[in-house]
ROGUTOR-556602 format. One record per residue (C-alpha): x, y, z; residue in three letters. Coordinates in nm, 2 decimals, padded with zeros to 4 digits. Last residue first. Layout:
<firos>
<<X,Y,Z>,ALA>
...
</firos>
This chain:
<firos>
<<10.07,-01.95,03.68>,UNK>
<<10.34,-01.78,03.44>,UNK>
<<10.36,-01.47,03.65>,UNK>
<<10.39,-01.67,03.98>,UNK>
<<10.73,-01.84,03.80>,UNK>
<<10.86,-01.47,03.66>,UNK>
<<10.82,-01.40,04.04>,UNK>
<<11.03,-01.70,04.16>,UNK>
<<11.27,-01.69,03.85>,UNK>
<<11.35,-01.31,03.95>,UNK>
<<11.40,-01.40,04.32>,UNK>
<<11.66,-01.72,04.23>,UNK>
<<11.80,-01.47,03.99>,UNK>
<<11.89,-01.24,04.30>,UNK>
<<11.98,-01.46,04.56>,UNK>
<<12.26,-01.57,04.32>,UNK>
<<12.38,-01.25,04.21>,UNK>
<<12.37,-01.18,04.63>,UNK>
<<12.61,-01.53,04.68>,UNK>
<<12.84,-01.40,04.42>,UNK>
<<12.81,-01.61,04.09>,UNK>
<<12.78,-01.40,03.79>,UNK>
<<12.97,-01.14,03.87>,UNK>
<<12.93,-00.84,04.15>,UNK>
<<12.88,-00.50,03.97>,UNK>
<<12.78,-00.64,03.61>,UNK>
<<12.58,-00.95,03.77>,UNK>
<<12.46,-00.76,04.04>,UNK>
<<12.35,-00.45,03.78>,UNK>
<<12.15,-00.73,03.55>,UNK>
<<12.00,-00.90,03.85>,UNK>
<<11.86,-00.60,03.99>,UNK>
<<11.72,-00.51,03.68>,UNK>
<<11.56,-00.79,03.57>,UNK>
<<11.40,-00.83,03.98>,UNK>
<<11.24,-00.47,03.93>,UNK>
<<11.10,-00.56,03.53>,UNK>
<<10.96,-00.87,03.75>,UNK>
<<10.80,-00.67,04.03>,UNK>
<<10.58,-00.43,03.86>,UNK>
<<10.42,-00.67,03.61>,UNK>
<<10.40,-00.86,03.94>,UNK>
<<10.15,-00.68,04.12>,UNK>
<<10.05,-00.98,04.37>,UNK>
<<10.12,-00.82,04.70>,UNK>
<<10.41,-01.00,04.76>,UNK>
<<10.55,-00.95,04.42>,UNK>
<<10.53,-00.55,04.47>,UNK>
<<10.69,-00.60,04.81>,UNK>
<<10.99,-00.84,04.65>,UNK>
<<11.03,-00.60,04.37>,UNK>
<<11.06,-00.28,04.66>,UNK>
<<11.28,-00.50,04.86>,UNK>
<<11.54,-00.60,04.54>,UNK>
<<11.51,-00.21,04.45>,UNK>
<<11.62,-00.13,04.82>,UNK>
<<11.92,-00.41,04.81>,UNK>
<<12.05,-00.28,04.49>,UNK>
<<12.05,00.08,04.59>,UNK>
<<12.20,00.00,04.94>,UNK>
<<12.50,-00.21,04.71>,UNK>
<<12.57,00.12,04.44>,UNK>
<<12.47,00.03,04.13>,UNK>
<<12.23,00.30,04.03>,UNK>
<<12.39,00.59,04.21>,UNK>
<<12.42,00.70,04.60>,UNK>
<<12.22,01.01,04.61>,UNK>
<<11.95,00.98,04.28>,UNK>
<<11.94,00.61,04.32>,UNK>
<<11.95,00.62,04.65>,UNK>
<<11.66,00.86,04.75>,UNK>
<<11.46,00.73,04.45>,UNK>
<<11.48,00.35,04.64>,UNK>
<<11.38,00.54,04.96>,UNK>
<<11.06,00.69,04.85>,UNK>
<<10.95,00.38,04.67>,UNK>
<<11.08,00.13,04.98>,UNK>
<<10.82,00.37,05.13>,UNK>
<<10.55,00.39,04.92>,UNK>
<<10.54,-00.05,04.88>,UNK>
<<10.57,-00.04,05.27>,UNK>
<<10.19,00.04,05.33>,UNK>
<<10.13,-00.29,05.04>,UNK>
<<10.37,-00.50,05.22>,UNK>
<<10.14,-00.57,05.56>,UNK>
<<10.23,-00.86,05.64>,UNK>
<<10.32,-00.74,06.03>,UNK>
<<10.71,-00.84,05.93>,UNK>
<<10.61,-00.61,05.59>,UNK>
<<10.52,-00.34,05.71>,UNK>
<<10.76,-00.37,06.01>,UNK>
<<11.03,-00.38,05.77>,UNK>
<<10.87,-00.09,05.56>,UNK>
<<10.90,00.14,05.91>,UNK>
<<11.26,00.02,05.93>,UNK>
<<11.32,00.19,05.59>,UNK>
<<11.09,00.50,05.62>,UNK>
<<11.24,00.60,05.94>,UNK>
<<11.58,00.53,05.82>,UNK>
<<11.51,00.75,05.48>,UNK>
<<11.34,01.01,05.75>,UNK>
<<11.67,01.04,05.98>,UNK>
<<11.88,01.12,05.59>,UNK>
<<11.66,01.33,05.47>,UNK>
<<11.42,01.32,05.23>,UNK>
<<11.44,01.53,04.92>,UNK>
<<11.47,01.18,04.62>,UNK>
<<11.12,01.25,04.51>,UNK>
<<10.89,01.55,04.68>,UNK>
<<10.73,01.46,05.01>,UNK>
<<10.35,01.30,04.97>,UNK>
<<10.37,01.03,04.92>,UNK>
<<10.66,00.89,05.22>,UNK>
<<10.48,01.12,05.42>,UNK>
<<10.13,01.01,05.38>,UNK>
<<10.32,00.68,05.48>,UNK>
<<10.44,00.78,05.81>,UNK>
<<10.11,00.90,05.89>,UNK>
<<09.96,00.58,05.81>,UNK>
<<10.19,00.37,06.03>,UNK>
<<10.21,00.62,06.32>,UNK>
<<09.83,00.47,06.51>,UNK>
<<09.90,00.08,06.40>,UNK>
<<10.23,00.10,06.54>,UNK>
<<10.14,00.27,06.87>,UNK>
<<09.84,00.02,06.90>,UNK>
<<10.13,-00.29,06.84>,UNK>
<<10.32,-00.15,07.12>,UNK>
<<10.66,-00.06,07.17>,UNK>
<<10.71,00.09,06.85>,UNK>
<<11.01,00.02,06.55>,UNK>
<<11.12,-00.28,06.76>,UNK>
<<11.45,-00.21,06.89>,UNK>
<<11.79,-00.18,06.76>,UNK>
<<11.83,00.17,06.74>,UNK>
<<11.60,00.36,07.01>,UNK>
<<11.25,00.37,06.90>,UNK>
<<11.12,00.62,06.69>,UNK>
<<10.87,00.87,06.77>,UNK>
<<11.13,01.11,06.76>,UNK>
<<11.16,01.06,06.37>,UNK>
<<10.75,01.12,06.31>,UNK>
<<10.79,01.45,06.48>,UNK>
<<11.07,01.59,06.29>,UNK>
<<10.99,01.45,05.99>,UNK>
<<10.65,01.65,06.02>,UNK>
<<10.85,01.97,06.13>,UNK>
<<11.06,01.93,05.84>,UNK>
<<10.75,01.92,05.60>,UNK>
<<10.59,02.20,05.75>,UNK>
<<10.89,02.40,05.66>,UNK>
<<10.95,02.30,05.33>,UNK>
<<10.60,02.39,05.27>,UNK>
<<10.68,02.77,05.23>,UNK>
<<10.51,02.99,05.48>,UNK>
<<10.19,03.19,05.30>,UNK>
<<10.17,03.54,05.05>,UNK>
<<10.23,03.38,04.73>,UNK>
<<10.12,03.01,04.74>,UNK>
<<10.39,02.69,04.78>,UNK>
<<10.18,02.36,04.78>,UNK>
<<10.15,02.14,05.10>,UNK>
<<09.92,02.41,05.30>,UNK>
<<09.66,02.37,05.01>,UNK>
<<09.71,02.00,04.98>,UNK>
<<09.66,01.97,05.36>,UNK>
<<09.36,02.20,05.36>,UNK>
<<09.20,01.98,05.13>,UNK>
<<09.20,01.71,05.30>,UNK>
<<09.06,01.84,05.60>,UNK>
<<09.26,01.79,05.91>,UNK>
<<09.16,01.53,06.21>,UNK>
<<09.24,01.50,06.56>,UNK>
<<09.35,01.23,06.79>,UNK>
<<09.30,01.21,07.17>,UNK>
<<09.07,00.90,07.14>,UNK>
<<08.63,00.96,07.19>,UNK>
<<08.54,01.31,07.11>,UNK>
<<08.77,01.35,06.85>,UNK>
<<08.91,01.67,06.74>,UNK>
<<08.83,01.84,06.39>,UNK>
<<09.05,02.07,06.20>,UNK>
<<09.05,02.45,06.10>,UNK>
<<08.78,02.52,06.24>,UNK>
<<08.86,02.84,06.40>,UNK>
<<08.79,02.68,06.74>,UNK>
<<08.95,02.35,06.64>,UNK>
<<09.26,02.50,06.53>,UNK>
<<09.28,02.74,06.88>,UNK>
<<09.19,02.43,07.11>,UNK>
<<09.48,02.23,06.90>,UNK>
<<09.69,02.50,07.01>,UNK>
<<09.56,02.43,07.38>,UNK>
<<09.67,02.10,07.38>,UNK>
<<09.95,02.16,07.21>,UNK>
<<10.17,02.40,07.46>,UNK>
<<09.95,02.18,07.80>,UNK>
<<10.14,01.91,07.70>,UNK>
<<10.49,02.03,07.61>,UNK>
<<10.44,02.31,07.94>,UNK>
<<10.76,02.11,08.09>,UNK>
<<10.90,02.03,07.71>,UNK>
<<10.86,02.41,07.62>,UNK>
<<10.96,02.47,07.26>,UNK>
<<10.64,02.24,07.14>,UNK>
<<10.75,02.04,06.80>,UNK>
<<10.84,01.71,07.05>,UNK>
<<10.42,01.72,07.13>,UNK>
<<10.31,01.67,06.76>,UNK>
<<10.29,01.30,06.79>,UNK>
<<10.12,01.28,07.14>,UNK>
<<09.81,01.45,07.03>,UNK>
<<09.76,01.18,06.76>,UNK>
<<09.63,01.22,06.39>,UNK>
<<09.39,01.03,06.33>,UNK>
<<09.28,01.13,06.00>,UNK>
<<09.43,01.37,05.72>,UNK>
<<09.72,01.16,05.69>,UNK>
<<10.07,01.34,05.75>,UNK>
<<10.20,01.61,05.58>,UNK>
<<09.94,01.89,05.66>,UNK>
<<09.97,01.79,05.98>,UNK>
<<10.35,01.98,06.00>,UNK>
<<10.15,02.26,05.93>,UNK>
<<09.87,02.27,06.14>,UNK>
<<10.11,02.18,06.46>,UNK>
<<10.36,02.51,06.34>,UNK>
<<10.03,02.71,06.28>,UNK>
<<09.91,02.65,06.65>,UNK>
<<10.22,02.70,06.80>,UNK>
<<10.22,03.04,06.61>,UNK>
<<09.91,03.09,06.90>,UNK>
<<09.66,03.40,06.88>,UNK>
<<09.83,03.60,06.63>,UNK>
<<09.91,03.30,06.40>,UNK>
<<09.58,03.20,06.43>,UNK>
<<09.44,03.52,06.30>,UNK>
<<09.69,03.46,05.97>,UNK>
<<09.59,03.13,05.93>,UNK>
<<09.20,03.18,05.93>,UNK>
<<09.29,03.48,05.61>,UNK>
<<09.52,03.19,05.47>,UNK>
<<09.26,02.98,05.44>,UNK>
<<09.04,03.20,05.21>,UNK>
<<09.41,03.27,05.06>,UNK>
<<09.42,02.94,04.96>,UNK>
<<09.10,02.84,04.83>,UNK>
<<09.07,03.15,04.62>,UNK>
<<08.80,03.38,04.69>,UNK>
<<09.06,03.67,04.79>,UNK>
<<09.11,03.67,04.39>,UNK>
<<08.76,03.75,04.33>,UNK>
<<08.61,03.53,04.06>,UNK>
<<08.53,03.73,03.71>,UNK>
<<08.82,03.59,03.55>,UNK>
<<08.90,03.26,03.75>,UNK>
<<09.18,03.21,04.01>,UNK>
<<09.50,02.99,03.99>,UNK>
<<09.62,02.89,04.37>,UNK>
<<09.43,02.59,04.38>,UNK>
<<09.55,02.45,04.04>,UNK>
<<09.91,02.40,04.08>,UNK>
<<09.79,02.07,04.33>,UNK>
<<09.53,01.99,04.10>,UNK>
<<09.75,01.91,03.80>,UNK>
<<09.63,01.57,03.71>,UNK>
<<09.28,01.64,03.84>,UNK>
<<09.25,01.97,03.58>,UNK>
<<09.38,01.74,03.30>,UNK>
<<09.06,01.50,03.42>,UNK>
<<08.80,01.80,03.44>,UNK>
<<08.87,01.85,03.10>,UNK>
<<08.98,02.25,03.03>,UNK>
<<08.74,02.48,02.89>,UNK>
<<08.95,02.75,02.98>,UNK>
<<08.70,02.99,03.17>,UNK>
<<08.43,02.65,03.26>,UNK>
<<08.68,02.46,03.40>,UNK>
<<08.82,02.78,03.61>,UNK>
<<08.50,02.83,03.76>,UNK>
<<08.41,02.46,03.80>,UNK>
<<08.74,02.44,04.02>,UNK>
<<08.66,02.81,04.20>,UNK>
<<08.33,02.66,04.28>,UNK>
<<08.42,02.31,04.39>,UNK>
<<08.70,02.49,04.59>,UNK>
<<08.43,02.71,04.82>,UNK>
<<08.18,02.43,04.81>,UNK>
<<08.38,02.22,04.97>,UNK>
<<08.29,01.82,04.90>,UNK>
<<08.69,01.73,05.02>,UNK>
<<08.77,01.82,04.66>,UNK>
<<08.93,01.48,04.58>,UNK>
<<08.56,01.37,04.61>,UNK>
<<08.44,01.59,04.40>,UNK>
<<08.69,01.52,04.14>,UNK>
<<08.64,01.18,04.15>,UNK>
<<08.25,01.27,04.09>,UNK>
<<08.33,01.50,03.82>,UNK>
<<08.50,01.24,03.64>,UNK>
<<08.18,01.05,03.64>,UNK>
<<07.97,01.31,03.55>,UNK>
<<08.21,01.33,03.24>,UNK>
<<08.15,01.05,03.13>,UNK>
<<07.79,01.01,03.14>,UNK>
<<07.77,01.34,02.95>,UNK>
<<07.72,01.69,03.13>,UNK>
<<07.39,01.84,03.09>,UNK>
<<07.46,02.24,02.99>,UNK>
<<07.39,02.47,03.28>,UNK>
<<07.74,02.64,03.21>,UNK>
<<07.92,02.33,03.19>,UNK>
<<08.15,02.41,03.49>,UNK>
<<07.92,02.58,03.68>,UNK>
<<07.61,02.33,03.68>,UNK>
<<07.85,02.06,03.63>,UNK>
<<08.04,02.15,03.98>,UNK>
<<07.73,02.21,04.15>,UNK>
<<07.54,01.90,04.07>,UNK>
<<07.88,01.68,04.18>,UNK>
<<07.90,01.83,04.52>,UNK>
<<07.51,01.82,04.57>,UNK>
<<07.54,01.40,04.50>,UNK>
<<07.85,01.38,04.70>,UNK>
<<07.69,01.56,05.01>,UNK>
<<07.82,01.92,05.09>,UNK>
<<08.03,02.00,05.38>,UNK>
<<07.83,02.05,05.68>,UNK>
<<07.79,02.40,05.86>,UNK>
<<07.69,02.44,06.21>,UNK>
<<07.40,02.63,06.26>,UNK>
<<07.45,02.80,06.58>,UNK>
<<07.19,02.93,06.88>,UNK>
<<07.28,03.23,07.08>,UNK>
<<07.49,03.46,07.25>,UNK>
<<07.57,03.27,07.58>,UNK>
<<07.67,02.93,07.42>,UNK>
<<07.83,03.10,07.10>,UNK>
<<08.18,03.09,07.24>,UNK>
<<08.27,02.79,07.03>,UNK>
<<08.28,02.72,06.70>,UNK>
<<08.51,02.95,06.50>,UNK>
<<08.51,03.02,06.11>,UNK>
<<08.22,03.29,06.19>,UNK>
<<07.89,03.40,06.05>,UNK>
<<07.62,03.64,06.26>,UNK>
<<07.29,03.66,06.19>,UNK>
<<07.08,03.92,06.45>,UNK>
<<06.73,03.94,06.37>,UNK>
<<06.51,04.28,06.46>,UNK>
<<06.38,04.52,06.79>,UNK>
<<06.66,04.42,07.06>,UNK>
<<06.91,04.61,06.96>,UNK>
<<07.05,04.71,07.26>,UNK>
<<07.21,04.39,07.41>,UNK>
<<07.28,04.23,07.03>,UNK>
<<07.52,04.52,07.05>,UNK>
<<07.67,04.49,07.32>,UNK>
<<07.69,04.08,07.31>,UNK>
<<07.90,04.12,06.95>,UNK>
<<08.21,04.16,07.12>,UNK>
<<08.16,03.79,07.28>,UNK>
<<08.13,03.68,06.93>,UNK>
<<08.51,03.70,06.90>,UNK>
<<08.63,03.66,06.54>,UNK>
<<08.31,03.73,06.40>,UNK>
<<08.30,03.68,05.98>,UNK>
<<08.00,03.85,05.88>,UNK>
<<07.75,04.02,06.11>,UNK>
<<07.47,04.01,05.91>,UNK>
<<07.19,04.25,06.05>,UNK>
<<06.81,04.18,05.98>,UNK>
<<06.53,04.49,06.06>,UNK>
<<06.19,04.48,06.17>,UNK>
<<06.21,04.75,06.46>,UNK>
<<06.25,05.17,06.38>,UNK>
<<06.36,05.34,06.68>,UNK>
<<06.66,05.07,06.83>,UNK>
<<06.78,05.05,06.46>,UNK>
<<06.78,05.46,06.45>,UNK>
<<06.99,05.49,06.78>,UNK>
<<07.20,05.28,06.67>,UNK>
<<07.26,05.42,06.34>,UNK>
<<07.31,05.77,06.50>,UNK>
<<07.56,05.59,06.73>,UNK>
<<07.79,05.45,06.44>,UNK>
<<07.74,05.84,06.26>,UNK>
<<07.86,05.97,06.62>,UNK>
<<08.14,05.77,06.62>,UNK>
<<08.26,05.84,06.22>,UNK>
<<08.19,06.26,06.28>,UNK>
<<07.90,06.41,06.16>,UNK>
<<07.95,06.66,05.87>,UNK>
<<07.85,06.42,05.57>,UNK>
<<07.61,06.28,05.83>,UNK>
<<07.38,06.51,05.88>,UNK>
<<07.29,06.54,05.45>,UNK>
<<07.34,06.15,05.47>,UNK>
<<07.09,06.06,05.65>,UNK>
<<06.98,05.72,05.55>,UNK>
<<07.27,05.59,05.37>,UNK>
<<07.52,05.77,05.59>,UNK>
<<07.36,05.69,05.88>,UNK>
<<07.38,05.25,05.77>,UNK>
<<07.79,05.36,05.68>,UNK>
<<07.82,05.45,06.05>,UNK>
<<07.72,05.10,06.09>,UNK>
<<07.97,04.92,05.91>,UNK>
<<08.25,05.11,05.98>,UNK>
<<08.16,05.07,06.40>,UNK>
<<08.15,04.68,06.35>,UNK>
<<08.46,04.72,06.12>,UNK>
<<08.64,04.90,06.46>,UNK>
<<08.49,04.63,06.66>,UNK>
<<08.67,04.35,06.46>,UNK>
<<08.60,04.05,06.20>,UNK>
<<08.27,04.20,06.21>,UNK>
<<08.21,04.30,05.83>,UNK>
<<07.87,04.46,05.86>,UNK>
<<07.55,04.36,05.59>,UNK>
<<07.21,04.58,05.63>,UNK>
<<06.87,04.46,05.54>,UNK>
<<06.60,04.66,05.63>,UNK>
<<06.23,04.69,05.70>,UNK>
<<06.27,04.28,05.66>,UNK>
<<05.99,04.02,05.50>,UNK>
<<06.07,04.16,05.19>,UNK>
<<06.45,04.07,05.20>,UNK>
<<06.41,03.69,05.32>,UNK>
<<06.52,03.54,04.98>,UNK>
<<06.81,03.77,04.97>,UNK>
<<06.90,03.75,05.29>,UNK>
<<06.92,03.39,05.32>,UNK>
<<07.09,03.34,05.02>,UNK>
<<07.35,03.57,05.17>,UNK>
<<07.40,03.39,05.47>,UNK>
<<07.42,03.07,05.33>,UNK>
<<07.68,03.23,05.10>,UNK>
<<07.87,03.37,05.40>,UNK>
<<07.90,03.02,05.57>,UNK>
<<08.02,02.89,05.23>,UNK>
<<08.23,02.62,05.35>,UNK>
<<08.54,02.81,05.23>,UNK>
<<08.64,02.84,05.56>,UNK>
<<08.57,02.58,05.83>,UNK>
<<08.22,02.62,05.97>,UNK>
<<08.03,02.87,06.16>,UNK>
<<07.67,03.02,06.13>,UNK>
<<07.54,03.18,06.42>,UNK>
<<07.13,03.25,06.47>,UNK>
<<07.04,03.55,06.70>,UNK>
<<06.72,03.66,06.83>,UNK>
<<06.72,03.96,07.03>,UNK>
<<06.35,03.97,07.18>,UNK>
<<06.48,03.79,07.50>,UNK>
<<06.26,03.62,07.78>,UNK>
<<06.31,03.22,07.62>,UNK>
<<06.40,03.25,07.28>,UNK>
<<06.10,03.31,06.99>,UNK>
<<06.15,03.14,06.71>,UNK>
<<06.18,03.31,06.35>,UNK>
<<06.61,03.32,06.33>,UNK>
<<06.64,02.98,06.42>,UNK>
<<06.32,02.91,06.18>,UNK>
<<06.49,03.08,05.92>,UNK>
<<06.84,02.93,05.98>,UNK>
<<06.66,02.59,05.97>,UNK>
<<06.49,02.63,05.61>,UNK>
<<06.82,02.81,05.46>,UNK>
<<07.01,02.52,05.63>,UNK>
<<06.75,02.26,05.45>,UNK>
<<06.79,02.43,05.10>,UNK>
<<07.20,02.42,05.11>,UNK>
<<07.29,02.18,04.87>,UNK>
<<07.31,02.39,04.55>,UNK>
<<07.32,02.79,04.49>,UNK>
<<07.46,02.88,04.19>,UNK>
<<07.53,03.22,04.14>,UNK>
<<07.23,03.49,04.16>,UNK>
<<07.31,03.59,04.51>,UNK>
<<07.30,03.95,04.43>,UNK>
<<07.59,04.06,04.60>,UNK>
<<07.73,04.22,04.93>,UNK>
<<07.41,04.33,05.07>,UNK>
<<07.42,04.70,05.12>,UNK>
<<07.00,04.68,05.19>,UNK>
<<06.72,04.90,05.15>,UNK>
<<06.41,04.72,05.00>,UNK>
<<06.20,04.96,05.06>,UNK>
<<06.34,05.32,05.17>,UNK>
<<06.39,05.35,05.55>,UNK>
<<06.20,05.62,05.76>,UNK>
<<06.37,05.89,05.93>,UNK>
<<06.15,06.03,06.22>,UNK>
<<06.32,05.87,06.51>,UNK>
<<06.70,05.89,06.41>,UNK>
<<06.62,06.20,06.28>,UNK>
<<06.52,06.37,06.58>,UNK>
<<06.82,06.20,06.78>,UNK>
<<07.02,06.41,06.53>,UNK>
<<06.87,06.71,06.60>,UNK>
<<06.88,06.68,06.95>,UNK>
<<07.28,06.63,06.88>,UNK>
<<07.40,06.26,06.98>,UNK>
<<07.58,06.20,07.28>,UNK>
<<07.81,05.89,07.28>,UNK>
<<07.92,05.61,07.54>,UNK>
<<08.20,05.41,07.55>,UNK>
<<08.17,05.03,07.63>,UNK>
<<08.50,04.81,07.60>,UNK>
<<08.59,04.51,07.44>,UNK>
<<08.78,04.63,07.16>,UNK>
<<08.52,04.91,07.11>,UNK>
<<08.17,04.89,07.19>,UNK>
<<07.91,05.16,07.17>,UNK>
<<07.65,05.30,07.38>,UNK>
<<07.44,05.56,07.26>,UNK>
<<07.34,05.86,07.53>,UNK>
<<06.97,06.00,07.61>,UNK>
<<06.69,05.97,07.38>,UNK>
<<06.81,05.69,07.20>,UNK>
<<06.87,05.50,07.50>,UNK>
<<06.47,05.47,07.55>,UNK>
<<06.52,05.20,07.34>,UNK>
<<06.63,05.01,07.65>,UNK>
<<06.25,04.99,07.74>,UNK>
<<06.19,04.71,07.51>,UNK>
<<06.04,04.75,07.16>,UNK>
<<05.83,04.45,07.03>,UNK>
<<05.97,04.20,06.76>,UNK>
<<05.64,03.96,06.72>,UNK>
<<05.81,03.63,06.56>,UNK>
<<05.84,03.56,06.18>,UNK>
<<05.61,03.56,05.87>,UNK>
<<05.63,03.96,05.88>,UNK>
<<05.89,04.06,06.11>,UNK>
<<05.67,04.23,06.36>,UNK>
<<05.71,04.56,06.56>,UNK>
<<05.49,04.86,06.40>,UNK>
<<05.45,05.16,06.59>,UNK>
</firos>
């Protein structure tokens, strides 16, 4: 009998083939039940041969496939080297979603297809899909039996068959738990084993993994054009705006693809599509499946984390508003319910994110990171996910308890200060104009004194932005915390040298003081003196 994967390793039967003579076993939400299979049946399952070529792949892999020739050379010769005493030889692919684990995957089997007996594709987000997907393998080869077989038997037959007839490749897409896939991989010993999965770790006892990158700038840009200009050679100019938007793509393949899909529908300049980026990533291309989408590729990872740890979704959400970097442990700890188990709550949350890649945890500060992407995606309302609003309050939340009592220096420590300072600003940006509340205005306001105290006025320019709009639109134009906060905000723009922002600031505080105040109160006074200063630095 046959047993080699042309071009690959020597796949030899082991003696727990000799299962398919006897009972099948299968695994079901962890556990191991055990099937008889008619003698006719087992007959089949030895003397059925497979058609060439037969796969159920789930497309054609004729799309554009950019970026990834070095993983498609090192999940081959993962898949093509012999392990230490096992036969089983199985290669994991995990990465965040929308990295295009399942497009590796696909590529793979497509190119690879004539070197395999068979190619067969199983959704294993769960041992019932496990089962579905190879009880459908029986019903393509014997379909006569199996038309009256029922759907455990039909999963055994196909067992049986893969343990009689070596040379094969499964895909096990999208694992949840790879521990679940350990029975199988156990007694099927006789082909390749591919499995791809959003989560990292638990592969140390199943097999190697291919962790996948994001793309490099120079790929990202090559497969946006190539989609969104339809192989046509994009100018100069627009290369260049395709590298910006690249970049404010986070390099996924997943959104680069649905962003050159959509370009290359409407026709629209990649610029326009930039401006509105936000109200982009929920809008889906004819010809694109809808579950494609950025945001409901993520929302499939969010709705299993939910399940596992809503603690883990709360933290996740409330990053989304802070910067995508650095993010400390110790911030997100007041958003646990427990504050004895506080600790311990978001430690292990963050386990959950990191396992399901969702962000990334340092190996050398307690800090983690969340792609940018992501926190636009979870920052902009989408049919079908929790509305933003609530991520946001949960950010203020956190951000506010790191305060200080009244009175005091905004942090005790300069590191403390240097660590909060940028997520304090992502949420000055990033919130909607004059929606704040009234703790996060105060947060914002002593954090743009520091700012500037530390000389640092260009991280309090968004701030004294956010909290100027809060007054104007809550207090009115002339009221005396509105005059002071556009007087700071000119004074910060003129401190960092943009003064065709900060003298039209100083006119207009001067011309409100002198209507609200007169002409010669002390703050009228302090006023002119700062508009003459920065009118003075404009002339030099």
């Amino acid at each position: 009998m046959p047993g080699a994967v042309p071009g690959g390793t020597d796949i030899k039967a082991s003696g727990e083939r000799s299962i398919a003579a006897q009972s099948i076993g299968l695994a079901v939400s962890g556990d191991v039940r055990f099937v008889n299979l008619p003698p006719q049946a087992e007959h089949w399952a030895r003397e059925v041969k497979a058609p060439p070529n037969t796969a159920n792949l789930p497309g054609s892999a004729s799309g554009v496939f950019v970026g990834r020739e070095d993983a498609l050379d090192r999940l081959r010769c993962m898949l093509t080297e012999s392990g230490d005493a096992a036969v089983t030889q199985t290669g994991a692919v995990h990465g965040l979603g929308g990295i295009g684990k399942s497009t590796l995957a696909l590529h793979y089997a497509v190119r690879y297809r004539d070197t395999y007996t068979l190619v067969w594709w199983i959704n294993a987000e769960s041992p019932e899909l496990i089962e579905t997907g190879l009880a459908a393998l029986a019903t393509r080869l014997c379909p006569n039996w199996a038309a009256h077989a029922t759907a455990e038997e039909r999963t055994a037959w196909a067992v049986a068959w893969l343990q009689w007839h070596p040379g094969w490749l499964l895909v096990f897409d999208n694992v949840e738990h790879p521990d679940r896939l350990r029975p199988y991989l156990g007694s099927l010993p006789g082909g390749h084993h591919l499995a791809t999965s959003r989560k990292a770790t638990g592969w140390h006892t199943i097999g190697p993994t291919l962790p996948l990158d994001l793309l490099d700038p120079a790929a990202s840009v090559n497969l946006l054009c190539k989609i969104a200009y339809g192989g046509r050679a994009p100018t100069s100019e627009q290369r260049e705006e395709a590298e910006a938007l690249a970049a404010e793509l986070g390099y996924l393949p997943l959104a680069l693809e649905q962003a050159g899909a959509y370009l290359h529908q409407t026709g629209k300049e990649i610029a326009a599509y930039r401006r509105a980026l936000p109200r982009m990533l929920s809008k889906h291309s004819e010809g694109t499946d809808p579950e494609r989408t950025v945001a409901r590729v993520w929302n499939q990872s969010l709705k299993a984390i939910r399940e596992r740890d809503p603690l883990a979704v709360t933290l996740l959400n409330a990053a989304a508003w802070l910067a995508p970097d650095n993010i400390p442990r110790t911030l997100l700890t007041p958003l646990a319910s427990d504050v004895d188990e506080a600790d311990d709550a978001v430690d292990e949350a963050l386990g959950v994110l990191h396992a399901y890649n969702m962000i990334t945890l340092s190996s050398h500060t307690p800090t983690f990171s969340v792609h940018r992407l992501l926190q636009v995606v979870l920052r902009t309302p989408v049919p079908g996910t929790d509305h933003p609003t609530m991520g946001r309050s949960t950010a203020e939340q956190a951000l506010v308890a790191s305060l200080s009592p009244s009175g005091e220096p905004l942090l005790a420590t300069i590191r403390q200060w240097e660590e909060l300072m940028p997520h304090i600003t992502a949420l000055a940006t990033n919130i909607p104009p004059a929606s704040a509340t009234d703790a996060t205005i105060k947060l914002f306001d002593r954090s743009a004194i520091q700012a500037r105290q530390a000389g640092q006025s260009a991280r309090a320019i968004p701030l004294l932005s956010v909290t100027l709009a809060q007054y104007e639109q809550v207090l009115g134009e002339t009221h005396p915390d509105t005059l002071i906060s556009r007087n700071n905000l000119a004074d910060a723009y003129r401190e960092v040298g943009d003064l065709a922002r900060a003298v039209p600031l100083f006119e207009a505080t001067l011309a409100q003081y002198e209507q609200v105040l007169g002409e010669t109160h002390p703050n009228t006074l302090i006023s002119r003196n700062n508009l003459a200063r920065a009118k003075a630095a404009q002339e030099r």
